[in-house]
N, CA, C and O atoms as a Tinker XYZ file with bonds, in Angstrom:
   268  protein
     1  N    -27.462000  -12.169000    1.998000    73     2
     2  CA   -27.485000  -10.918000    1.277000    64     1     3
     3  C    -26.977000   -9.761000    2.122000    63     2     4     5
     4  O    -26.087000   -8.983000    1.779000    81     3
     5  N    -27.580000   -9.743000    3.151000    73     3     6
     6  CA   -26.940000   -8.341000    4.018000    64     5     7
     7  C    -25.590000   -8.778000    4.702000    63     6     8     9
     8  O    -25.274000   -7.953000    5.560000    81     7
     9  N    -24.762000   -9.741000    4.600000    73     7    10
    10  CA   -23.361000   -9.576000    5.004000    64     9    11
    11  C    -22.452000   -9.403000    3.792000    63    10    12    13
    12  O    -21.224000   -9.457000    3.861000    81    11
    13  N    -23.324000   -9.139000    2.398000    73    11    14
    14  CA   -22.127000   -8.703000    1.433000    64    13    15
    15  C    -22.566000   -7.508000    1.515000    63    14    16    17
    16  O    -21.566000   -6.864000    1.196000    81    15
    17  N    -23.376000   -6.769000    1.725000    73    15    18
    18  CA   -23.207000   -5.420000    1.451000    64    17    19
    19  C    -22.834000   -4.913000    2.868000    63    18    20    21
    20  O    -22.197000   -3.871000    2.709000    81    19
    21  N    -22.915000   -5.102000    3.728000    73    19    22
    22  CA   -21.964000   -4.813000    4.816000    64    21    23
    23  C    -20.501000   -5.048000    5.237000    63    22    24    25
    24  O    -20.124000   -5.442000    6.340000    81    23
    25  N    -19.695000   -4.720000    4.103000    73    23    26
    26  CA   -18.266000   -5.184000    4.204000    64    25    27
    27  C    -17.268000   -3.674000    5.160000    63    26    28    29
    28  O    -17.301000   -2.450000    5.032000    81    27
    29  N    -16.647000   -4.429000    5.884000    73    27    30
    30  CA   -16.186000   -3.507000    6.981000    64    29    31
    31  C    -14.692000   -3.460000    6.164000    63    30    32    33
    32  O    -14.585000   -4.145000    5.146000    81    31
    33  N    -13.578000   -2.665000    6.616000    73    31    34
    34  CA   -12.832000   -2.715000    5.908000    64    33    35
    35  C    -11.733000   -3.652000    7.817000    63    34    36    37
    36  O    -11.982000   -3.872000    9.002000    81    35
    37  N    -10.900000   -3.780000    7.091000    73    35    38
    38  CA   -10.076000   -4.851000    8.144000    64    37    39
    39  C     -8.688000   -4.084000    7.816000    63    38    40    41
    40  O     -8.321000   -3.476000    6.810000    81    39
    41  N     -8.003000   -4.374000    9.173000    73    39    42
    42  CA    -6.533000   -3.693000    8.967000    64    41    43
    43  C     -6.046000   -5.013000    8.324000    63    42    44    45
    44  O     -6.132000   -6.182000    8.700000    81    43
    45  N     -5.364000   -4.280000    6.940000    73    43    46
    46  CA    -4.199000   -5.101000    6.215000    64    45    47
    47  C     -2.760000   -5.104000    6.209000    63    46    48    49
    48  O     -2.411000   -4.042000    5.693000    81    47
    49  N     -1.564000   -5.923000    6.601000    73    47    50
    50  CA    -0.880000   -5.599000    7.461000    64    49    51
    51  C      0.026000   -5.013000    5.687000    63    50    52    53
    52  O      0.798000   -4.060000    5.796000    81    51
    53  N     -0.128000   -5.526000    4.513000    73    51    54
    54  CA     0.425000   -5.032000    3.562000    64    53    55
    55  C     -0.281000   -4.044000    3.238000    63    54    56    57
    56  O      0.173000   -4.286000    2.119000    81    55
    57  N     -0.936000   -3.173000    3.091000    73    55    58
    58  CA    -1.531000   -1.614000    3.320000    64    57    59
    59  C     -0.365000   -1.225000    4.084000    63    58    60    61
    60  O      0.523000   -0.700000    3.413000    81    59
    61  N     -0.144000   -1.357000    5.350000    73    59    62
    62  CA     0.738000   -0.220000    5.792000    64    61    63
    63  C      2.036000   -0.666000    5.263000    63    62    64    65
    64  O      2.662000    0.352000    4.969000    81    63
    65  N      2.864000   -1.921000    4.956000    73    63    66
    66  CA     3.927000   -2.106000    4.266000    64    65    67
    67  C      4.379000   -1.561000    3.249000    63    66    68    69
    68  O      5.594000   -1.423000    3.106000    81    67
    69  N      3.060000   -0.935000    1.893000    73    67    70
    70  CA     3.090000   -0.884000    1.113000    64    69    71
    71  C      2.933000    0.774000    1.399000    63    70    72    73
    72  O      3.563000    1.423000    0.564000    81    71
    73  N      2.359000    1.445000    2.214000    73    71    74
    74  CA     2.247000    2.735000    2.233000    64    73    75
    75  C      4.038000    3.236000    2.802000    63    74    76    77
    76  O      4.784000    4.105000    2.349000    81    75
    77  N      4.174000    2.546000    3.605000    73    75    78
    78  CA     5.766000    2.691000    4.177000    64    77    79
    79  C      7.090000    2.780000    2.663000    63    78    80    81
    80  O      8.098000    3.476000    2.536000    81    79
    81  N      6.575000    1.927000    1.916000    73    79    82
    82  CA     7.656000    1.031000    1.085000    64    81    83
    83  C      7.442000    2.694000   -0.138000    63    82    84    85
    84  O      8.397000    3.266000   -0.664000    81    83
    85  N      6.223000    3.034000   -0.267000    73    83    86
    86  CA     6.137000    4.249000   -1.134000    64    85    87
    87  C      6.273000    5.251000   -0.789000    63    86    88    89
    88  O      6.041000    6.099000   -1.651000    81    87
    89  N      6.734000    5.809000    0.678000    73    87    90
    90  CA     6.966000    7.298000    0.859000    64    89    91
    91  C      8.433000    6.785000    1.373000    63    90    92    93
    92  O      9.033000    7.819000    1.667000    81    91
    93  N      9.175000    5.807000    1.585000    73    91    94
    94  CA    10.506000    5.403000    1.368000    64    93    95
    95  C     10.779000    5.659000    0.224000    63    94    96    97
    96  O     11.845000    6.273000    0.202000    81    95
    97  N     10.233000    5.460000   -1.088000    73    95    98
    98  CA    10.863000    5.676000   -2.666000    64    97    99
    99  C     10.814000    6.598000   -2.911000    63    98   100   101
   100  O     11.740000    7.152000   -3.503000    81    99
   101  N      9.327000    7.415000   -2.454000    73    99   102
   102  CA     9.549000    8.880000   -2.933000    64   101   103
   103  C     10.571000    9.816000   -2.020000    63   102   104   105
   104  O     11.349000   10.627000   -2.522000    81   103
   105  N     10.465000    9.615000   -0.863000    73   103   106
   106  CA    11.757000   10.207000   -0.303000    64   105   107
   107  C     13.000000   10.471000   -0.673000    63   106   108   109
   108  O     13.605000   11.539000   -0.575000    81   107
   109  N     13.519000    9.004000   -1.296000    73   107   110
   110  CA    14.468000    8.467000   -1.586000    64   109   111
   111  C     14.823000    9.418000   -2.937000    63   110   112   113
   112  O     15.734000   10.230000   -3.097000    81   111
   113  N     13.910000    9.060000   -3.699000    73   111   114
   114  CA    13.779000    9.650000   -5.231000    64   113   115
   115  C     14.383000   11.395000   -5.321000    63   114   116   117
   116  O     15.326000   11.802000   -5.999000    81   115
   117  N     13.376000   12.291000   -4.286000    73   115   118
   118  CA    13.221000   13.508000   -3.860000    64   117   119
   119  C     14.916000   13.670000   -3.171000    63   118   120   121
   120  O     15.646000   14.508000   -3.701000    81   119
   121  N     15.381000   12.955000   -2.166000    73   119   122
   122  CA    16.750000   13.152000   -2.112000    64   121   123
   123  C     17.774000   13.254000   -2.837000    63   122   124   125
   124  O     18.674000   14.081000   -2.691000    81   123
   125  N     17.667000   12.112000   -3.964000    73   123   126
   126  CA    18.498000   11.804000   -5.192000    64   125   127
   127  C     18.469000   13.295000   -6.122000    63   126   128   129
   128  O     19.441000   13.935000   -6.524000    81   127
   129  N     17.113000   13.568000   -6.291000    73   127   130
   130  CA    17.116000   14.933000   -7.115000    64   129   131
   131  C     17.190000   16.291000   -6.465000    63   130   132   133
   132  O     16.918000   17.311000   -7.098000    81   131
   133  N     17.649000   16.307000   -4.888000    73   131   134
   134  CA    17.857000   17.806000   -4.393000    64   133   135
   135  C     19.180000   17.680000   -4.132000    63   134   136   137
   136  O     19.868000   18.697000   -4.045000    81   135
   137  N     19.862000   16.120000   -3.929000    73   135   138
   138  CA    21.464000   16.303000   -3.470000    64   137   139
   139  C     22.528000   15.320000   -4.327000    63   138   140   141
   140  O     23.651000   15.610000   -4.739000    81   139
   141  N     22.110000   14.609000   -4.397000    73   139   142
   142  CA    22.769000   13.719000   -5.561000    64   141   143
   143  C     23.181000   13.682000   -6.965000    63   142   144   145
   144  O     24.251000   13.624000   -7.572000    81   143
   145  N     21.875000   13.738000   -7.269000    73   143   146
   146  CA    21.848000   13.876000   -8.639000    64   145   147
   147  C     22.420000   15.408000   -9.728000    63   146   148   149
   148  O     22.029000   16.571000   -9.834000    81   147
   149  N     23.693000   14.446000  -10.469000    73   147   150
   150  CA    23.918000   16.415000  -10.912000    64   149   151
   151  C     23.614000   16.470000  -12.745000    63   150   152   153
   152  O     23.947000   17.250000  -13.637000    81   151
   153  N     22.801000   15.176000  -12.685000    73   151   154
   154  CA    21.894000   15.425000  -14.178000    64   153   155
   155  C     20.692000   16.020000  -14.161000    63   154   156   157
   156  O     20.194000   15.704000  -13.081000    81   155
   157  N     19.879000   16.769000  -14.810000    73   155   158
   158  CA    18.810000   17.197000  -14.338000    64   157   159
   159  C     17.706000   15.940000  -15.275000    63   158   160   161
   160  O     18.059000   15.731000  -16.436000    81   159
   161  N     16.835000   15.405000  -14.923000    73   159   162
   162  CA    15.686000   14.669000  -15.462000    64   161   163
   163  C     14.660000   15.392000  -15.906000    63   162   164   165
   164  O     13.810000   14.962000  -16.686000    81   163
   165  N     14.704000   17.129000  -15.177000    73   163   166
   166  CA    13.132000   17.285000  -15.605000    64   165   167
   167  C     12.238000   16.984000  -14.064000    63   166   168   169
   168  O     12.450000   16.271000  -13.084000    81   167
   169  N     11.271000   17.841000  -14.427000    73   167   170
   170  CA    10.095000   17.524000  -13.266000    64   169   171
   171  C      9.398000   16.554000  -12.995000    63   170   172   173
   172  O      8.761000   16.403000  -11.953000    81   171
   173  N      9.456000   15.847000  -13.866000    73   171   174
   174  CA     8.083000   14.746000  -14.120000    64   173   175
   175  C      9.200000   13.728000  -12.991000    63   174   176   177
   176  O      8.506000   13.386000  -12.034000    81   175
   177  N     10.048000   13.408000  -12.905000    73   175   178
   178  CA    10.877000   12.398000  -11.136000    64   177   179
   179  C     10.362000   12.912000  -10.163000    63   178   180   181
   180  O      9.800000   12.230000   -9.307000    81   179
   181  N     10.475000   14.577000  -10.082000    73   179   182
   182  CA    10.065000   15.253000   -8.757000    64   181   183
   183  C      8.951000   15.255000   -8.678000    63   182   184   185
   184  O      8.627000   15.073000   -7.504000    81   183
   185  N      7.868000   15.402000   -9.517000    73   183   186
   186  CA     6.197000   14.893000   -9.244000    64   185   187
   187  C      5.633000   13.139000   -9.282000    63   186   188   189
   188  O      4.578000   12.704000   -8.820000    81   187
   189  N      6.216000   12.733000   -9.657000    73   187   190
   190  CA     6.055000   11.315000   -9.318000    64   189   191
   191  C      6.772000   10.921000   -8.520000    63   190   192   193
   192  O      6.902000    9.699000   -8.584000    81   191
   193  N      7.487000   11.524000   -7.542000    73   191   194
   194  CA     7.999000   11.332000   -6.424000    64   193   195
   195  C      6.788000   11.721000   -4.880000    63   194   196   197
   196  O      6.551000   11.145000   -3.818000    81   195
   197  N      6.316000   12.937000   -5.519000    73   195   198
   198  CA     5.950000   13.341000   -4.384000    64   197   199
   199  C      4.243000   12.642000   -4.826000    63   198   200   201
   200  O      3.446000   12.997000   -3.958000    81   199
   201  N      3.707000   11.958000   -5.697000    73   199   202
   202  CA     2.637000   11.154000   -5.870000    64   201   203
   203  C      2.991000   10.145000   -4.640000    63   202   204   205
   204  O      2.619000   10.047000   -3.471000    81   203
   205  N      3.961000    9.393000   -5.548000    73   203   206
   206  CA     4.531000    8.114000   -4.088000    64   205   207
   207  C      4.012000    8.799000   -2.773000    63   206   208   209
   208  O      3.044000    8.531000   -2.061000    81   207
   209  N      4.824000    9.616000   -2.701000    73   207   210
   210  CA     4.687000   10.207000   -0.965000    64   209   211
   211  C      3.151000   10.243000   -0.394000    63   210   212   213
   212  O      2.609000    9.773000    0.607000    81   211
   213  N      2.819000   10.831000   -1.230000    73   211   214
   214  CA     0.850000   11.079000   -1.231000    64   213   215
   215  C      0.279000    9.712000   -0.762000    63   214   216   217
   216  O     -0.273000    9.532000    0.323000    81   215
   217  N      0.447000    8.943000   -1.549000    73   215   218
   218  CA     0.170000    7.731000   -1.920000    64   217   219
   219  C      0.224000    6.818000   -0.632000    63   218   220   221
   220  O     -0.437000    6.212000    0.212000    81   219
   221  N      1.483000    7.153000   -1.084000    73   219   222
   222  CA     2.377000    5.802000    0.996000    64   221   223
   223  C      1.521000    6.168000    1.946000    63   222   224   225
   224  O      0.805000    5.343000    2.513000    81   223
   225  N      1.498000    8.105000    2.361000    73   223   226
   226  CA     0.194000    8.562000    3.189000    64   225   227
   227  C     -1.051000    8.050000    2.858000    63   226   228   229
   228  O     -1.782000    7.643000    3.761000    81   227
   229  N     -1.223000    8.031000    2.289000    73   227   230
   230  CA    -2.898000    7.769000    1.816000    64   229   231
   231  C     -3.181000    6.567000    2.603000    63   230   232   233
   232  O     -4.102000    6.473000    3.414000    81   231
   233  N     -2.257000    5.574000    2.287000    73   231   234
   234  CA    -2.684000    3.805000    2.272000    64   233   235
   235  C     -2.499000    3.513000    4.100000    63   234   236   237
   236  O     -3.146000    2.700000    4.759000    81   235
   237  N     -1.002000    4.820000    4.798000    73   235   238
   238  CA    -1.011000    4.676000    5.759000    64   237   239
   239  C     -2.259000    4.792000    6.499000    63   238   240   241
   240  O     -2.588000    3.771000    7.103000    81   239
   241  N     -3.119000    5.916000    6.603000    73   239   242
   242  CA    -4.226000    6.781000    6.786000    64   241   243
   243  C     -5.697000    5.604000    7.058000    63   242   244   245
   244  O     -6.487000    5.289000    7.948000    81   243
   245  N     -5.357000    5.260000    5.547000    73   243   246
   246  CA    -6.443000    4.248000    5.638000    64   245   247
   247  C     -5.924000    2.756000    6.617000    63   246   248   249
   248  O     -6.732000    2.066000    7.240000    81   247
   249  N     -4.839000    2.563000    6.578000    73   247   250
   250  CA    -4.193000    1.328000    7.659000    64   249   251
   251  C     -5.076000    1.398000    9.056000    63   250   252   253
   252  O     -5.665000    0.520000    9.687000    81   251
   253  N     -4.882000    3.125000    9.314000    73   251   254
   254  CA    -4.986000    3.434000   10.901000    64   253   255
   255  C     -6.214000    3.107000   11.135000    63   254   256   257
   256  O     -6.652000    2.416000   12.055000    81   255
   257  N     -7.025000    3.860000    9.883000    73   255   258
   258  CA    -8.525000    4.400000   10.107000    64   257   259
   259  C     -9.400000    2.832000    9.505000    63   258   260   261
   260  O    -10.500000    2.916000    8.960000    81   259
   261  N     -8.878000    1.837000    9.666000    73   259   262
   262  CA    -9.916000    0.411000    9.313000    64   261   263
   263  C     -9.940000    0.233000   10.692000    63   262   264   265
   264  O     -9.068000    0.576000   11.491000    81   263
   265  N    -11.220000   -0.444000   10.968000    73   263   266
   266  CA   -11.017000   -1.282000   12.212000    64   265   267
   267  C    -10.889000   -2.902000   12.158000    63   266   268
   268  O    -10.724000   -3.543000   13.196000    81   267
């Protein structure tokens, strides 16, 4: 009983892959719509771009901070 409620969190090596792989898209995305792109989409690319970014941080953050 007390080693399930004591769950530690463990570095996952896809956590940081996956935090990398989402502030790569939103980057990517955010470039496309400040230099590339000469259609306009609208905001809703540029805020779900910068979610990604949030996001990729987030998962990085938590990568560092597991032991």
């Amino acid at each position: 009983m007390d080693t399930q409620n004591n769950k530690t969190k463990q570095k996952n090596i896809w956590t940081l892959i996956a935090g990398l792989a989402f502030i790569a898209i939103g980057g990517y995305r955010i470039y496309n719509h400040l230099y590339v792109d000469s259609v306009d989409y609208g905001n809703f690319r540029l805020i779900l771009a910068a979610v990604f970014i949030a996001y990729g941080a987030y998962s990085i953050y938590n990568y560092l901070k597991a032991e």
